[in-house]
N, CA, C and O of each residue as an XYZ file, in Angstrom:
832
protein
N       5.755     55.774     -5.722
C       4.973     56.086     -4.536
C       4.058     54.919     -4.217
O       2.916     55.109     -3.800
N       4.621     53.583     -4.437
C       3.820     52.518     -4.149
C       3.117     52.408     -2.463
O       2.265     51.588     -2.121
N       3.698     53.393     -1.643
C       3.095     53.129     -0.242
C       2.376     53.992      0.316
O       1.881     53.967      1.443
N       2.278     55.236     -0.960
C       1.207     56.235     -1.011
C      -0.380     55.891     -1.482
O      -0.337     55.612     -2.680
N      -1.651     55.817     -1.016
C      -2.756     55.389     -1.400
C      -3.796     56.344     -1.408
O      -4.631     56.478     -0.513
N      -3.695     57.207     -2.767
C      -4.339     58.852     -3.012
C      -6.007     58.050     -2.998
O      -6.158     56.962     -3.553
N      -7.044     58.690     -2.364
C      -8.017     57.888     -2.487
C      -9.313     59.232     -3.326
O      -9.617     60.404     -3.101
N      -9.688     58.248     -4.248
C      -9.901     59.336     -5.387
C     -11.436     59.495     -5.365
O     -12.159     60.297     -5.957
N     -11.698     58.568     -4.570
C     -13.383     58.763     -4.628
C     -14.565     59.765     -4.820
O     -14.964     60.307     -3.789
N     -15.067     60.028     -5.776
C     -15.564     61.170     -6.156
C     -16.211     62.120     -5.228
O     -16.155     63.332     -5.436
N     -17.027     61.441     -3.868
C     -17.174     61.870     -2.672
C     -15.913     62.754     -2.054
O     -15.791     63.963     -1.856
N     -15.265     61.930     -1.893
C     -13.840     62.907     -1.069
C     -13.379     63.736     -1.955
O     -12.939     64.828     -1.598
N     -13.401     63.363     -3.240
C     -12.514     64.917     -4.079
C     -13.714     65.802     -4.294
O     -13.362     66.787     -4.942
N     -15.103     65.829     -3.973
C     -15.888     66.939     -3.876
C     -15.941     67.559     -2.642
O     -16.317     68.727     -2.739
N     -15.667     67.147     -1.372
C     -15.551     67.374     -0.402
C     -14.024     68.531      0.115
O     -13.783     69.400      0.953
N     -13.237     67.722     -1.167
C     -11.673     68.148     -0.518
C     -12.030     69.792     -1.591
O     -11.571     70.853     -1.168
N     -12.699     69.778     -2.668
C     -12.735     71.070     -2.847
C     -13.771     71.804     -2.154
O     -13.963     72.947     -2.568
N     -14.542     71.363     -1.105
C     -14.734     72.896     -0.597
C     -13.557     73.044      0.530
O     -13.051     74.148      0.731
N     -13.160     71.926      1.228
C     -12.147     72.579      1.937
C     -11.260     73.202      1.505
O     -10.495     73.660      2.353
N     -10.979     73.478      0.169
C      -9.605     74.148     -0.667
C     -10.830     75.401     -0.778
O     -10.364     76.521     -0.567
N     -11.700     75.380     -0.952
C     -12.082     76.815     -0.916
C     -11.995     78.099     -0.133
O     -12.475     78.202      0.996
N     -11.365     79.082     -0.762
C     -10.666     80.376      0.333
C     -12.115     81.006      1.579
O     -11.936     81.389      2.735
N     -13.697     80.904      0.693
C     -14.804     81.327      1.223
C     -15.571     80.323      1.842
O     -16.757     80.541      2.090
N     -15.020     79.205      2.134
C     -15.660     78.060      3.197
C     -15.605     78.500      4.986
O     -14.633     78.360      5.727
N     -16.945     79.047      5.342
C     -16.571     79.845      6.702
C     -16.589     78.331      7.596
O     -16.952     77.249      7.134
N     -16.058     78.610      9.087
C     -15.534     77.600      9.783
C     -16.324     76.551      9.915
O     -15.705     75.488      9.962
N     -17.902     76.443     10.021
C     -18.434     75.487     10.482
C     -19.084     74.838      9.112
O     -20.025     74.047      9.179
N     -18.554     75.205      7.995
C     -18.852     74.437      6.720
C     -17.647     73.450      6.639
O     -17.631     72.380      6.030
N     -16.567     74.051      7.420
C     -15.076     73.840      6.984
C     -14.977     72.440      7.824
O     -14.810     71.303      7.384
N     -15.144     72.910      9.256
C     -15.360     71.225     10.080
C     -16.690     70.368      9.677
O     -16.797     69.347     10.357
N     -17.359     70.496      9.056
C     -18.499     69.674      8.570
C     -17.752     69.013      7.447
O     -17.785     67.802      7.663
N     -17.184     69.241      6.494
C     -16.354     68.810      5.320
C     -15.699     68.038      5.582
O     -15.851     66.886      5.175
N     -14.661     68.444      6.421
C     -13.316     67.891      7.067
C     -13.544     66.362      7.964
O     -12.838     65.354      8.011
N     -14.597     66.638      8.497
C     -15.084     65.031      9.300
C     -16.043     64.564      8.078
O     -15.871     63.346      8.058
N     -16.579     64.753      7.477
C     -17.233     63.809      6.156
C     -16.556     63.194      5.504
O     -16.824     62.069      5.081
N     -15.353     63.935      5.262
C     -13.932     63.478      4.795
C     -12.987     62.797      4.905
O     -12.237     62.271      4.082
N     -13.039     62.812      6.151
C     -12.661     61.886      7.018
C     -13.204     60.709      7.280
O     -12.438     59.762      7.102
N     -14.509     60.396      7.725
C     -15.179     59.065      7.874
C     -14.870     58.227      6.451
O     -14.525     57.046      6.406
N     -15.016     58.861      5.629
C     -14.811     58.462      4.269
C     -13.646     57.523      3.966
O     -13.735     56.360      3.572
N     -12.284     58.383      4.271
C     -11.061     57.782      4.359
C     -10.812     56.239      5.397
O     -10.224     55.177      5.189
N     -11.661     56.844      6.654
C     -11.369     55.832      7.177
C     -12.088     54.595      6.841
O     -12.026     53.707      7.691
N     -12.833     54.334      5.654
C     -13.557     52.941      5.134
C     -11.777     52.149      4.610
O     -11.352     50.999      4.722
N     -11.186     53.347      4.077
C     -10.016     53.008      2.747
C      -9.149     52.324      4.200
O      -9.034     51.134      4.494
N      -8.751     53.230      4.754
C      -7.780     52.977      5.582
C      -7.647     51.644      6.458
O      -6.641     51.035      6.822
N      -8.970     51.409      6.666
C      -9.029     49.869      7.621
C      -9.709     49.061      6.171
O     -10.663     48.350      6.488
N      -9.480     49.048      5.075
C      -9.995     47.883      4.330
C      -9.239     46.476      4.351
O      -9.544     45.435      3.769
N      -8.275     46.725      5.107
C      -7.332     45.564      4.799
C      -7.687     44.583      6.406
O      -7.591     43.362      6.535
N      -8.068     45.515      7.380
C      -8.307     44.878      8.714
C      -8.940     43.366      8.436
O      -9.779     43.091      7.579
N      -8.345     42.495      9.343
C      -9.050     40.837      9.305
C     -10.226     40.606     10.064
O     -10.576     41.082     11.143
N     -10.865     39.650      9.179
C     -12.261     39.493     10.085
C     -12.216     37.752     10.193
O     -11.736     36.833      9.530
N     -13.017     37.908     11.446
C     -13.204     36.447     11.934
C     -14.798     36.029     11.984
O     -15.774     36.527     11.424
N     -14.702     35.238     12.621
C     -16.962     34.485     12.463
C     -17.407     34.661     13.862
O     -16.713     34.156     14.744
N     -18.211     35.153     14.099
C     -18.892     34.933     15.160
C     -20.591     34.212     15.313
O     -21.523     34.653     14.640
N     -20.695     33.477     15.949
C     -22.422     32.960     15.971
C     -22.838     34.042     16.120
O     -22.217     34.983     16.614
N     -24.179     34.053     15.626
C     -24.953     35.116     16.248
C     -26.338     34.112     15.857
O     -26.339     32.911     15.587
N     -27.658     35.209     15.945
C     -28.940     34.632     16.207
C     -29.704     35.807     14.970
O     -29.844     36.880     15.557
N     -30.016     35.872     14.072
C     -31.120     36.519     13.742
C     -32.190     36.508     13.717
O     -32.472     35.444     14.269
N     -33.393     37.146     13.347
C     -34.802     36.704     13.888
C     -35.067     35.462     13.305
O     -36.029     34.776     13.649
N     -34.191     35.103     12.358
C     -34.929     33.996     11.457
C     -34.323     32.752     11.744
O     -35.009     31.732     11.818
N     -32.952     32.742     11.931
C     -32.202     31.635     12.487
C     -30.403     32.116     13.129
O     -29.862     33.179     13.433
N     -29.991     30.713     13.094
C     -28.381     31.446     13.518
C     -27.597     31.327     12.048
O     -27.861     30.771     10.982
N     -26.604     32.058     12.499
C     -25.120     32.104     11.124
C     -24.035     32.139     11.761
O     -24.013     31.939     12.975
N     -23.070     32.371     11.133
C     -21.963     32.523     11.349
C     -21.256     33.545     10.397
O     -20.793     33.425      9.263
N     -21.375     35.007     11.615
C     -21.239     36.067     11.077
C     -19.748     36.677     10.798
O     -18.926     36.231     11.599
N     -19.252     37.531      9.912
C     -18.182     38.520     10.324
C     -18.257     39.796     11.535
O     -19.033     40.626     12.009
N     -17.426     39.492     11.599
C     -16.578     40.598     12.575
C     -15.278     40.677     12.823
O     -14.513     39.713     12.844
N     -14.902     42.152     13.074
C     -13.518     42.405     13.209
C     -12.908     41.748     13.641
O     -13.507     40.868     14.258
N     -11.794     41.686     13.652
C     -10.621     40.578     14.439
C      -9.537     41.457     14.688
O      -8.745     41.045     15.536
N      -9.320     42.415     14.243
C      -8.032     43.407     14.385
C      -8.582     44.109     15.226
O      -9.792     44.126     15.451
N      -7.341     45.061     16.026
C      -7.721     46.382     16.874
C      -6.640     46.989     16.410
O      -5.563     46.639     15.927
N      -7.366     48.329     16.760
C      -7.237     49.473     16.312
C      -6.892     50.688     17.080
O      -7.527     50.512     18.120
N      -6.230     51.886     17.204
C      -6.269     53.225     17.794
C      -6.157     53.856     16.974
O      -5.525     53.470     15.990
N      -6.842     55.357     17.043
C      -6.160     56.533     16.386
C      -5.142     57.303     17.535
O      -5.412     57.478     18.723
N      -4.059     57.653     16.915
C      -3.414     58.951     17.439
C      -3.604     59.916     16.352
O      -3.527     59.824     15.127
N      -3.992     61.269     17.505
C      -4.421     62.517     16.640
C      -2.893     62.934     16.920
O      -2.389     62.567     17.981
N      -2.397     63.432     16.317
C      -1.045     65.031     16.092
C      -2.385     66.221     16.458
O      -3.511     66.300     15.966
N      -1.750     67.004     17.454
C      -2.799     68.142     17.656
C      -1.854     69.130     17.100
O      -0.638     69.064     16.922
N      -2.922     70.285     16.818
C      -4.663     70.377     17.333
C      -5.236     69.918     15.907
O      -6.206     69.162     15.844
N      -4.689     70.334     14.944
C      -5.691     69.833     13.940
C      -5.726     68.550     13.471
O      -6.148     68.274     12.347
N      -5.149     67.426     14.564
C      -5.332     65.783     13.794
C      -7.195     65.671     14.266
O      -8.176     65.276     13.635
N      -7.055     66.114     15.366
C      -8.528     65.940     15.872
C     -10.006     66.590     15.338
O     -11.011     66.747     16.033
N      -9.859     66.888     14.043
C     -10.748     67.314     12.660
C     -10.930     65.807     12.019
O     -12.023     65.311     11.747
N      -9.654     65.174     11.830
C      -9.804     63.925     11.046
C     -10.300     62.901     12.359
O     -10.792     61.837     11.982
N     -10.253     63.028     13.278
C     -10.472     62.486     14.575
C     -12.053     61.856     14.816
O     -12.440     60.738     15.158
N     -12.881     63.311     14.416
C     -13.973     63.463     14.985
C     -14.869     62.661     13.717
O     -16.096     62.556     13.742
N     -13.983     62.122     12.609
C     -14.991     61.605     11.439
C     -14.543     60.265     12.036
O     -15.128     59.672     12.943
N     -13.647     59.944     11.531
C     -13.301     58.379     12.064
C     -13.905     58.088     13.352
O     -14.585     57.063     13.403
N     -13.798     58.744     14.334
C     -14.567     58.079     15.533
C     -16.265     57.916     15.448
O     -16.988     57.201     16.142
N     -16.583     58.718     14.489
C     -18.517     58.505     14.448
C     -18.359     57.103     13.826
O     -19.212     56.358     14.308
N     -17.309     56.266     12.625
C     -16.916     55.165     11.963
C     -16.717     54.129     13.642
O     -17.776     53.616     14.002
N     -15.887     53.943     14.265
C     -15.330     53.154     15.014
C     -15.532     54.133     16.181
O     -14.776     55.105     16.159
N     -16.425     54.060     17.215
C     -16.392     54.974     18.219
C     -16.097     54.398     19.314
O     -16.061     54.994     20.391
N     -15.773     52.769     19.112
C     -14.935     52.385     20.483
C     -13.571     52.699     20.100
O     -12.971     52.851     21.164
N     -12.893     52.848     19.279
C     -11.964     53.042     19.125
C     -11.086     53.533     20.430
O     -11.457     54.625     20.859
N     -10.086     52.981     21.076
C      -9.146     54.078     21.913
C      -8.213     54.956     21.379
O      -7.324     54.695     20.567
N      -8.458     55.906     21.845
C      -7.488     57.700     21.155
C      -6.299     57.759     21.909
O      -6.218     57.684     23.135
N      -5.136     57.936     20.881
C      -4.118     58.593     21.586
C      -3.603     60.312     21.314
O      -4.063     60.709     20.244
N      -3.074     60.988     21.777
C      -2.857     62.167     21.360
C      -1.213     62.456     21.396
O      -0.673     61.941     22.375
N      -0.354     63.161     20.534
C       0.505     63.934     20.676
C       0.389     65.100     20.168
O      -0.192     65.451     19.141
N       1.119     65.848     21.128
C       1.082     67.510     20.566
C       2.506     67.769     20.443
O       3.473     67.512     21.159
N       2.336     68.412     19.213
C       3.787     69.131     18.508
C       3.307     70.559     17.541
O       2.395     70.969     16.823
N       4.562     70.926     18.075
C       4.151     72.271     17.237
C       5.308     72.572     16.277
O       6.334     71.908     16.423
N       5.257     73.505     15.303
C       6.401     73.592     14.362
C       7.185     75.032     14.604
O       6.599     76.110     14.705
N       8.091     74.915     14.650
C       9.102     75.761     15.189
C       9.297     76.818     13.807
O       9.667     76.411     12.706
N       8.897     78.544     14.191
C       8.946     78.820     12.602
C      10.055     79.099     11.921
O      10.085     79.344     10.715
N      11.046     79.070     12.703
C      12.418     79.507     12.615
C      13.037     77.901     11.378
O      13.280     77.799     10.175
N      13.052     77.156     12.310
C      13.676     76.250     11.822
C      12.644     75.233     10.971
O      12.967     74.563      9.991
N      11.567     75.282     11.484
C      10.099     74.220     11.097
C      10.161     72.987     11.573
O       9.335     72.195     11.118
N      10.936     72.597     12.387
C      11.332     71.401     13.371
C      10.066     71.403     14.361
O       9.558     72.365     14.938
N       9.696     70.013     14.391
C       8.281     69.578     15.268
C       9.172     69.749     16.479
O      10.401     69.733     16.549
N       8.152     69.935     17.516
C       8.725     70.044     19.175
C       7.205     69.751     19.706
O       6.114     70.306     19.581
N       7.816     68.340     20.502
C       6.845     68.185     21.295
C       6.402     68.544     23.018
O       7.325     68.681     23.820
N       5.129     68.662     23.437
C       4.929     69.204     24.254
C       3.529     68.147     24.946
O       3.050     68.224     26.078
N       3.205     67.369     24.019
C       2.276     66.220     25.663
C       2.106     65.023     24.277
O       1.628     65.153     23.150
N       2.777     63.791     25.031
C       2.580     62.548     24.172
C       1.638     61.740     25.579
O       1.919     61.753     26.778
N       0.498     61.099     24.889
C      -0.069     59.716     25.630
C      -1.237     59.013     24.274
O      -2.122     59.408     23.514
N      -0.518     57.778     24.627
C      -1.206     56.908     23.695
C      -1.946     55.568     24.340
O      -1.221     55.229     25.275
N      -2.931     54.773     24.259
C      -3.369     53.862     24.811
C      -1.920     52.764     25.539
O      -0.820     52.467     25.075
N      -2.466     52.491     26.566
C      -1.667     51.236     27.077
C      -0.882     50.128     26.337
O       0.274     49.750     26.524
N      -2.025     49.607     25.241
C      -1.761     48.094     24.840
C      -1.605     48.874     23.331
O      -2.554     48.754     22.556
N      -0.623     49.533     22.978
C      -0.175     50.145     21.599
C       0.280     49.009     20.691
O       0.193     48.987     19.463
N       0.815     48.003     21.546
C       2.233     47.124     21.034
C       1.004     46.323     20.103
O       1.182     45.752     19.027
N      -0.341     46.472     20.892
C      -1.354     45.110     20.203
C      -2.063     45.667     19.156
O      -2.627     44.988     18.298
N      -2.055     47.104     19.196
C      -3.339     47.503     17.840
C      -2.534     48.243     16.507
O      -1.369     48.639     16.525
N      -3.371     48.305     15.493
C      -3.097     48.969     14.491
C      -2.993     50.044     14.978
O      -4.006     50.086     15.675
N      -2.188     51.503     15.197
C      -1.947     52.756     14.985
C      -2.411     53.532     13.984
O      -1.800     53.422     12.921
N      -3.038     54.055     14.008
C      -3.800     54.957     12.480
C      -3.590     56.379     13.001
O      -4.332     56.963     13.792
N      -2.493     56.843     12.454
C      -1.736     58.901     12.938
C      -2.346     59.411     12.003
O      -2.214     59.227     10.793
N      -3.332     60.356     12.809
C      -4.285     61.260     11.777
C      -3.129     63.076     11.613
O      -2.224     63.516     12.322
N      -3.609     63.461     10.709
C      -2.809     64.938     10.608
C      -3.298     65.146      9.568
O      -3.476     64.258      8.735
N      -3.723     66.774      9.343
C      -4.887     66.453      7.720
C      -3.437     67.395      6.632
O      -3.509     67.614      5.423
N      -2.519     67.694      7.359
C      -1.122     67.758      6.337
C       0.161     67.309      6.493
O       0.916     67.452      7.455
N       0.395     66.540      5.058
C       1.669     66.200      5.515
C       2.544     67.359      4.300
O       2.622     67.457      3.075
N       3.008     67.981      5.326
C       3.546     69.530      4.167
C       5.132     68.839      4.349
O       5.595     67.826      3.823
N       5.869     69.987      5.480
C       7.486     69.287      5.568
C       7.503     67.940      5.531
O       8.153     67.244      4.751
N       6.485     67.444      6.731
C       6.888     65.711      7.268
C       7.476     65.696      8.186
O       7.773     64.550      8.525
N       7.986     66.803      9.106
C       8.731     66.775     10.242
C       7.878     66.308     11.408
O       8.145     65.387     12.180
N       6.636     67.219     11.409
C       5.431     66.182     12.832
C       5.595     64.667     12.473
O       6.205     63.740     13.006
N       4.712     64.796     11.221
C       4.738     62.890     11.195
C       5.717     61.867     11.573
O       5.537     60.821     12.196
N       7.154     62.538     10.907
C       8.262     62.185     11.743
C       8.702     61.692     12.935
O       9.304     60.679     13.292
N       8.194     62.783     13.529
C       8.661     62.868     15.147
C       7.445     62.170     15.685
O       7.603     61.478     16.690
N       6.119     62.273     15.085
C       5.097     61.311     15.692
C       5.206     59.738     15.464
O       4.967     59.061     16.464
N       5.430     59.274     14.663
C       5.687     57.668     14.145
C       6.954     57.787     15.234
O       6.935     57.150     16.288
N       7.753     58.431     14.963
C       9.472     58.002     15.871
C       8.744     57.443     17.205
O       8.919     56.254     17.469
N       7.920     58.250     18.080
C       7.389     58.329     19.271
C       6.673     57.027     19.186
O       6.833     56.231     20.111
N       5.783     56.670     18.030
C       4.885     55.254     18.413
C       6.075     54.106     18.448
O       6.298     53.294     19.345
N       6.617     54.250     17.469
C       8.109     53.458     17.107
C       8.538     53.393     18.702
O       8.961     52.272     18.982
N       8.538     54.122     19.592
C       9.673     54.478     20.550
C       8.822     53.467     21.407
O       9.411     52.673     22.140
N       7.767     53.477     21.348
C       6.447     52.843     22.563
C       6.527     51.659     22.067
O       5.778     51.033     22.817
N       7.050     50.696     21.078
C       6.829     49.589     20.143
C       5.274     49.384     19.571
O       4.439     48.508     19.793
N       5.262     50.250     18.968
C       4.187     50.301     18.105
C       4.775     49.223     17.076
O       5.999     49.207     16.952
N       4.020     48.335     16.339
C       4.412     47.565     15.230
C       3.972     47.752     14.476
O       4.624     47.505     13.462
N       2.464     48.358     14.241
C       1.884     48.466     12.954
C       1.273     49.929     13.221
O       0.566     50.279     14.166
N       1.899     50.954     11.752
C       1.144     51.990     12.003
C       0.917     52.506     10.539
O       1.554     51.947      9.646
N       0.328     53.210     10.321
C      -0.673     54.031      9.123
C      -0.984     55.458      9.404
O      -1.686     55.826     10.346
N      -0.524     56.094      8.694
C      -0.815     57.317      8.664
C      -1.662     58.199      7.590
O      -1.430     58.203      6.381
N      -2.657     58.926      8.223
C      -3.649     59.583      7.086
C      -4.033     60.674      7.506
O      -4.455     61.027      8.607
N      -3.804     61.388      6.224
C      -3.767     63.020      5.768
C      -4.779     63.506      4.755
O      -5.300     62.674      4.014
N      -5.121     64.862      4.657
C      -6.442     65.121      3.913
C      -5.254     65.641      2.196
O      -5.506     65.377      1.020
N      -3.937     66.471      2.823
C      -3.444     66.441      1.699
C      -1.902     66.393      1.787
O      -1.379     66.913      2.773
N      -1.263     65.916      1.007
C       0.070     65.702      1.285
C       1.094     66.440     -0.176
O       0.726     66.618     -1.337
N       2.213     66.687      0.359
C       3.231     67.401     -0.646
C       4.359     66.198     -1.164
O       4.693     65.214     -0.504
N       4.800     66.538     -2.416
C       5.813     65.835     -2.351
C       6.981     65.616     -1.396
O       7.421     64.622     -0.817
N       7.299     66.811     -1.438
C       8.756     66.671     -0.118
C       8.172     66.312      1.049
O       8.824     65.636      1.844
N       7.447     66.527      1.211
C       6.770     65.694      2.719
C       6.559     64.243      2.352
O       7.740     63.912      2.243
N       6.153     63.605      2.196
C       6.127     61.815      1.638
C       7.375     61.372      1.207
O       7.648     60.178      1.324
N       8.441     62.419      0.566
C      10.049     61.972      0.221
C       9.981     61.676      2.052
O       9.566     60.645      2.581
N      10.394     62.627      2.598
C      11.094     63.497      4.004
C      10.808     62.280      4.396
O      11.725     61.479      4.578
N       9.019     61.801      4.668
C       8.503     60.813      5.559
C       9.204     59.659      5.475
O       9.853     59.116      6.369
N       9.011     59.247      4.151
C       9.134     57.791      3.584
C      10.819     57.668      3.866
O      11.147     56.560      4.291
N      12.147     58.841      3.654
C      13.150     58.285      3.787
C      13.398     57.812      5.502
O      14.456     57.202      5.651
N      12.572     58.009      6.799
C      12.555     57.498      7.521
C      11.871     56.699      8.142
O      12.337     55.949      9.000
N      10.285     56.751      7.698
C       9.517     55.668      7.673
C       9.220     54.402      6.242
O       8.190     53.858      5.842
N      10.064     54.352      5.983
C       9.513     53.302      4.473
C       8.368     52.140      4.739
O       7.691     51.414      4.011
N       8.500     52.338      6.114
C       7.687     50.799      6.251
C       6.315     51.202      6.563
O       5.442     50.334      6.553
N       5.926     52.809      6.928
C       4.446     52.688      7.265
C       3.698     53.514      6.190
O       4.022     54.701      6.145
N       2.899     53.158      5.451
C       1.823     53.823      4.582
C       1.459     54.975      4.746
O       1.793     55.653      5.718
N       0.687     55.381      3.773
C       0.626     56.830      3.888
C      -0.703     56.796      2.970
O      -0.741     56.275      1.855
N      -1.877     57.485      3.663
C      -3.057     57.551      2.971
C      -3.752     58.999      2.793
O      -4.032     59.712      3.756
N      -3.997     59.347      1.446
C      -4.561     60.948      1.423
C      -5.162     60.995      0.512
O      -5.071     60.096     -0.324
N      -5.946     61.996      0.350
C      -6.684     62.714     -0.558
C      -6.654     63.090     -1.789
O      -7.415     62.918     -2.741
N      -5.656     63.636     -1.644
C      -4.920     64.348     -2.770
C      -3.119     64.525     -2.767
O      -2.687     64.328     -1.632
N      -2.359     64.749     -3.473
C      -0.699     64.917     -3.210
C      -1.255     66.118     -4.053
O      -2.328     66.112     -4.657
N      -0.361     67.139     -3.997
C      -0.757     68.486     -4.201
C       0.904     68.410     -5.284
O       1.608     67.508     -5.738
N       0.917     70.547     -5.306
C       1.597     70.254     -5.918
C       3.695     70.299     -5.593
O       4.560     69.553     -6.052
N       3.812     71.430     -4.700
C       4.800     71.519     -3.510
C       4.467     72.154     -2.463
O       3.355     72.523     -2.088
N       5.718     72.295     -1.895
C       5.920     73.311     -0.890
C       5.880     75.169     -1.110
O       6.042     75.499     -2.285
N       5.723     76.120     -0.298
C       6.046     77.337     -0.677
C       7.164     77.268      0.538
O       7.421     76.348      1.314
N       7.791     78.722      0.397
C       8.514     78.528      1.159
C       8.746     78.930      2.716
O       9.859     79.152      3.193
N       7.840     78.973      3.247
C       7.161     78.892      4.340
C       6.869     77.214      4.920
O       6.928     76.823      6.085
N       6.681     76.753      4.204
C       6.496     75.422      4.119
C       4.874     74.889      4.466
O       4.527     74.278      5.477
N       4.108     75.264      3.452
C       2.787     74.938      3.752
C       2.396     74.921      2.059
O       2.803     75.789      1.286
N       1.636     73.905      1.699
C       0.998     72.854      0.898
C       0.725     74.068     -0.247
O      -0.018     75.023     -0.021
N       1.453     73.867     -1.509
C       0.767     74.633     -2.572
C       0.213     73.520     -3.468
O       0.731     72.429     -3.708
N      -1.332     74.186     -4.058
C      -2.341     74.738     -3.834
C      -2.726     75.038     -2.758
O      -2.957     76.171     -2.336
N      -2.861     73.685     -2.035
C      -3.430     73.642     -0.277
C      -4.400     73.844     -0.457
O      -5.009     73.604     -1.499
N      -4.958     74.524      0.871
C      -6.393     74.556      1.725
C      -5.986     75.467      2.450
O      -6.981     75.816      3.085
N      -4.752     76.352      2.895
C      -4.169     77.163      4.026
C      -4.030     76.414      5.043
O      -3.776     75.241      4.772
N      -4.138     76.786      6.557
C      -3.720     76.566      7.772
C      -4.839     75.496      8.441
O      -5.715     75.822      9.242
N      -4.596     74.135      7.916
C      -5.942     73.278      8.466
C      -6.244     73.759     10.199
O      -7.424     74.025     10.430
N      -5.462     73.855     11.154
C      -5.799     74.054     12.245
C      -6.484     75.487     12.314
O      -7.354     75.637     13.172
N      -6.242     76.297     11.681
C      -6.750     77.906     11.734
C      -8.121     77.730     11.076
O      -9.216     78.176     11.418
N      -7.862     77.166     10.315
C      -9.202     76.954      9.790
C     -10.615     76.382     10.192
O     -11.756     76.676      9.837
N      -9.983     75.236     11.270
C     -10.761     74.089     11.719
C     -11.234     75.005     12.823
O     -12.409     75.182     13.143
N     -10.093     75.603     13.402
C     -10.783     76.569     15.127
C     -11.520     77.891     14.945
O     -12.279     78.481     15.714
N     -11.110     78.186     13.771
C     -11.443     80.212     13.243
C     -11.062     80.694     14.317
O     -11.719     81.131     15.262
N      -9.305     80.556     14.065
C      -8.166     81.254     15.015
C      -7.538     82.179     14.127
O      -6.692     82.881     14.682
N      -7.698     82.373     12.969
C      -7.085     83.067     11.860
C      -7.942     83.522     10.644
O      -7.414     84.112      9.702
């Protein structure tokens, strides 16, 4: 799982257990979930390049860092936009893209229903938020879609991921990373994350 990057930080794995907690009511649950998130996203852009810029401080000039890469998030709705709302307090110029897919319960096949992503995709890092990667069928069909726009560089990050979901992913994405929390332990057969956290979107809205 060399392109898997479990990020173990004692912060996020105290965080990721209250979201695994069954008695975390909703607005403890999105307070967690974006703490959790900002967090990840330090890991996730550590590799971004920086360049010099002059600047002036009160005392004299330097020659400072600053970014040199750009960046977007695409959220997977509704619940990418939990991991959304942490990363953007991190990078709040950031430009957002969104796709919505839903999982079909019959078959569990993603089906999409509204893709838009920034203009200049071809130029920034892609960072696909989704806080599960259970089957791998969204992520799938979401990377296919940036892929489809010529996305060149993309990254994807999850609060928890399954094995067969990171197989599923990786045998069609090998080339884009995969960043999470935790890898759990499988699937049930329903296809949702054992141990888990339950239904991140039900959880995040208190729709369930």
């Amino acid at each position: 799982m060399a392109s898997v990057t479990v990020v173990d930080h004692p912060l996020i794995q105290h965080k990721l257990t209250g979201l695994r907690r069954k008695e975390t009511a909703t607005g403890d649950f999105r307070r967690l979930l974006r703490e959790l998130s900002l967090l990840l996203a330090y890991e996730v852009t550590r590799d971004m390049p920086l360049t010099r810029e002059r600047i002036q401080t009160p005392l004299m000039p330097m020659d400072a860092p600053v970014l040199a890469g750009r960046l977007c998030f695409v959220s997977i709705l509704r619940a990418g936009n939990g991991i959304l709302d942490g990363m953007l307090d991190l990078l709040p110029s950031a430009p957002v893209g969104h796709i919505g897919l839903y999982r079909d319960p019959q078959t569990l096949a993603s089906v999409e229903y509204y893709y838009k992503v920034p203009h200049d995709i071809t130029e920034r890092l892609a960072i696909v938020v989704d806080p599960m990667l259970a089957t791998g069928n969204s992520a799938v069909a979401a990377v296919q879609r940036l892929k489809e726009s010529a996305a060149k560089a993309v990254k994807l990050v999850c609060i928890l991921a399954a094995p067969e979901g990171i197989k599923a992913f990786h045998d069609v994405h090998a080339d884009v990373p995969v960043y999470t929390a935790a890898v759990d332990e499988r699937l049930n057969d329903h296809g949702y994350i054992l141990p888990g956290l339950g239904d991140a979107g039900d959880r995040l809205f208190g729709t369930k």
